[in-house]
C-alpha positions in Angstrom: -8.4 -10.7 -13.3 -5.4 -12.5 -15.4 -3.7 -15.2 -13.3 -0.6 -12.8 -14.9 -0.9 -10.5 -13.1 -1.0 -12.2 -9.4 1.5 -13.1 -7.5 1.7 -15.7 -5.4 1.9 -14.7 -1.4 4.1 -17.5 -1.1 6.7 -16.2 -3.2 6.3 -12.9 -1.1 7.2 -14.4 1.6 10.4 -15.8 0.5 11.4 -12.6 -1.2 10.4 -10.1 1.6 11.4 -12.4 4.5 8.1 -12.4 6.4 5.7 -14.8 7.8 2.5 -15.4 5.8 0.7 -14.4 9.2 1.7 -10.8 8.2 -0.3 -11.1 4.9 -2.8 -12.6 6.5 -2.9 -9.8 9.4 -3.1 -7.5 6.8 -5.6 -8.5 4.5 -8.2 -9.3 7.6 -7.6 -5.4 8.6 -8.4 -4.2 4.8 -4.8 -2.8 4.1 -4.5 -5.3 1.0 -6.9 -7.7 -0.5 -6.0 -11.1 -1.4 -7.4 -13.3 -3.8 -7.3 -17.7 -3.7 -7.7 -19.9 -6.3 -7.2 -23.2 -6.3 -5.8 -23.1 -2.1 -3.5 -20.6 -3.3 -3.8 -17.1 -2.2 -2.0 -14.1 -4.2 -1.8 -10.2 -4.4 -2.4 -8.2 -7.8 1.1 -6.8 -8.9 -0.6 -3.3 -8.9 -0.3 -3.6 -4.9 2.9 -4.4 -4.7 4.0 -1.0 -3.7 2.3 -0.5 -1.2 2.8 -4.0 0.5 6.9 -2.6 -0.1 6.2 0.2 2.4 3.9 -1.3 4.7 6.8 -4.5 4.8 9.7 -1.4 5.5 6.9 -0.1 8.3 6.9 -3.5 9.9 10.6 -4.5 9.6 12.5 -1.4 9.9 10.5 0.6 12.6 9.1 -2.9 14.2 5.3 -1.7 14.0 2.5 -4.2 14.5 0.2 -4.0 12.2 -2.5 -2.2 13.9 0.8 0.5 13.6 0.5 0.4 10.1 -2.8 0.7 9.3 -2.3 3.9 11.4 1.0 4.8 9.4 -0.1 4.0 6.2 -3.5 5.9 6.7 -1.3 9.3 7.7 0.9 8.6 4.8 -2.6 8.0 2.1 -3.8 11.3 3.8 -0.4 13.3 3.2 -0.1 12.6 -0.6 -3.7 13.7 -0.7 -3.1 16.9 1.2 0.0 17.2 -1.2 -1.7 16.7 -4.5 -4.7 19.5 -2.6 -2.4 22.0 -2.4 -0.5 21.7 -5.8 -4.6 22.1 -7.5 -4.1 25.2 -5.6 -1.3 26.6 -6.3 -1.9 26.3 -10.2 -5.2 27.9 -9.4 -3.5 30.9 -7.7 -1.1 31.0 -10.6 -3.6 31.3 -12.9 -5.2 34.1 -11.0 -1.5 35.9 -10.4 -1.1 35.9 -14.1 -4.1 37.7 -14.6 -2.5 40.8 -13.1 
């Protein structure tokens, strides 16, 4: 893992306006996984994402976390059951086009 491409939770802090508790919170629940080097802890910028929804989650619906583990678990499950059914439908469409 490149140094590059971390970020520092610090600076997330300061940009998103929350408490490093949050991060903290989160990472102890699984929802994101921090990594320290050198007493500083950071995110990879891969997970920035979804640290942007679970941040609107928190701030804009005022969930605990425990909330959006919940929230964000319903939401992972939903783009799966989405990405299901479109398999599906291209499947049936193959099958329509047969006749």
């Amino acid at each position: 893992m490149k140094l590059k491409d971390l970020i520092p939770i610090v600076q997330l802090c300061e940009h998103y306006k929350v408490e490093i508790s949050f991060f903290n919170e989160l990472d102890e629940m699984g929802l994101i996984s921090m990594t320290t080097l050198k007493q500083t802890s950071y995110l990879h910028q891969d997970k920035i994402s979804d640290v942007e929804k679970m941040i609107r989650i928190h701030q804009e619906l005022n969930i605990n976390t425990e909330g959006i583990d919940a929230v964000f678990h319903l939401l992972q499950k939903i783009d799966s059951l989405q990405s299901e059914l479109n398999k599906l439908h291209n499947r049936l469409r193959l099958y329509e086009n047969d006749y």
